[in-house]
N, C-alpha and C positions, 0 to 999 in steps of 0.2 A: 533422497529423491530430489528431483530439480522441476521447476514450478516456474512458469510464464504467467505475469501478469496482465489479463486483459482488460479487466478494469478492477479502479478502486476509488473510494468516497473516505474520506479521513473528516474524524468530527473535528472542527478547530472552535466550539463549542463556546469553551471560557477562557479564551489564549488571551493574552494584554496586550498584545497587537492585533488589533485585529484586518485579516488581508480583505481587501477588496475580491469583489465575484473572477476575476480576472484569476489576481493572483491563486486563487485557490484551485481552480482549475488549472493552472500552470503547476502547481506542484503535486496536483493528482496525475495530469501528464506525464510527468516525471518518472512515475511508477510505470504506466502502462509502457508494457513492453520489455521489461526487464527480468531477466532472470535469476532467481532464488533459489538454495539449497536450505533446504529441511527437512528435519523427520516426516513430518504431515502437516496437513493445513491447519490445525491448530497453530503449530512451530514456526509456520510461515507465517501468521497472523503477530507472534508475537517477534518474530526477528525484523518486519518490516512495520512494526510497532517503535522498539527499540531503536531503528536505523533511522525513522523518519523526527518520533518524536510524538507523533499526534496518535493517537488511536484509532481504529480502522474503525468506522461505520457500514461499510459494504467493499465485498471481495469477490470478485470473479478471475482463476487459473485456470490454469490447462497445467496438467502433468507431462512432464517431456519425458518418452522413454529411452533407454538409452538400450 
């Protein structure tokens, strides 16, 4: 399945650098609007887990049918 991101909240929680309010929104940015292939939104949780690095605290897609 292929999966648009319209919004996302990544915890950066206990990072040892820590971003400023800017940055962080810049690299949530980064997500919204791109597109993802996975099984389900579990799969997508953890492939753009993996990809980013930080852990999703809050997810909103849209399923694109093809």
């Amino acid at each position: 399945m292929q999966f648009q991101i319209t919004y996302i909240e990544f915890d950066f929680g206990d990072d040892l650098y820590p971003m400023t309010e800017q940055e962080t929104e810049d690299f949530c940015d980064d997500y919204v609007g791109t597109f993802w292939e996975a099984d389900d939104g579990d799969d997508l949780v953890e492939e753009i887990t993996s990809a980013a690095g930080y852990c999703i605290k809050s997810i909103d897609y849209r399923t694109i049918l093809k």
